[in-house]
C-alpha positions as CSV (number, residue, x, y, z in Angstrom):
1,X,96.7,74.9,62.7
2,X,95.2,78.1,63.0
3,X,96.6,80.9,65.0
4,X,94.5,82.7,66.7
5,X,94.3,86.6,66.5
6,X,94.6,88.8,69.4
7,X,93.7,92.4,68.8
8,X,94.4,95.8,70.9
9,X,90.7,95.6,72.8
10,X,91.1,91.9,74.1
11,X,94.7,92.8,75.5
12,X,93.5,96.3,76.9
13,X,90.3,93.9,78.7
14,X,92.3,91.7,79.8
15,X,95.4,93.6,81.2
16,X,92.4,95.7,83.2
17,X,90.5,92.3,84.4
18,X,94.5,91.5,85.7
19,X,95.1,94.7,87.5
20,X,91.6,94.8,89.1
21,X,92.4,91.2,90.3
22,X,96.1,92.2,91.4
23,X,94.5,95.1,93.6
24,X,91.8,92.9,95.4
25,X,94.9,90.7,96.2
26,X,96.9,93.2,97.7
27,X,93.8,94.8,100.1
28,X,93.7,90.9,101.1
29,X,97.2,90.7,101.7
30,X,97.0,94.2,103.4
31,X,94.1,92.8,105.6
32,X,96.2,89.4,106.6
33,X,98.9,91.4,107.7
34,X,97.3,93.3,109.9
35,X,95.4,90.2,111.4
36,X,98.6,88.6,111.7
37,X,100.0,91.7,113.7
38,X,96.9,91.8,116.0
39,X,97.2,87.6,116.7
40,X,101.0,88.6,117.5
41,X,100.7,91.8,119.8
42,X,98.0,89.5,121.6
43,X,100.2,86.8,121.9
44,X,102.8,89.2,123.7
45,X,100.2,90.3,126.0
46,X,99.9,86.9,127.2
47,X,103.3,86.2,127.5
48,X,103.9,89.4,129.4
49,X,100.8,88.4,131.6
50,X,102.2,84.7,132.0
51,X,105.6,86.1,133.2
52,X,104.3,88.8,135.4
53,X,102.2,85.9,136.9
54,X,105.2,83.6,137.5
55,X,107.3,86.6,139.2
């Protein structure tokens, strides 16, 4: 079985194809968060509206 050779450039394109990949993945994550956090502070809105309501 043949092994097959890796050189420096296919490395070097691949570790920057990761790293591009790995940044688009954190701006997603970045964007969730911040979509959870506006769902949440909504939520508490409501709930402050819903008790105010009920007083």
């Amino acid at each position: 079985m043949e092994k097959r050779q890796i050189n420096r450039e296919d490395l070097l394109a691949e570790k920057s194809k990761l790293s591009e990949e790995l940044k688009k993945l954190n701006q997603e994550d970045l964007r969730l968060q911040e979509e959870y956090i506006k769902v949440l502070e909504e939520i508490d809105l409501i709930l402050q509206q819903m008790q105010q309501e009920s007083v």
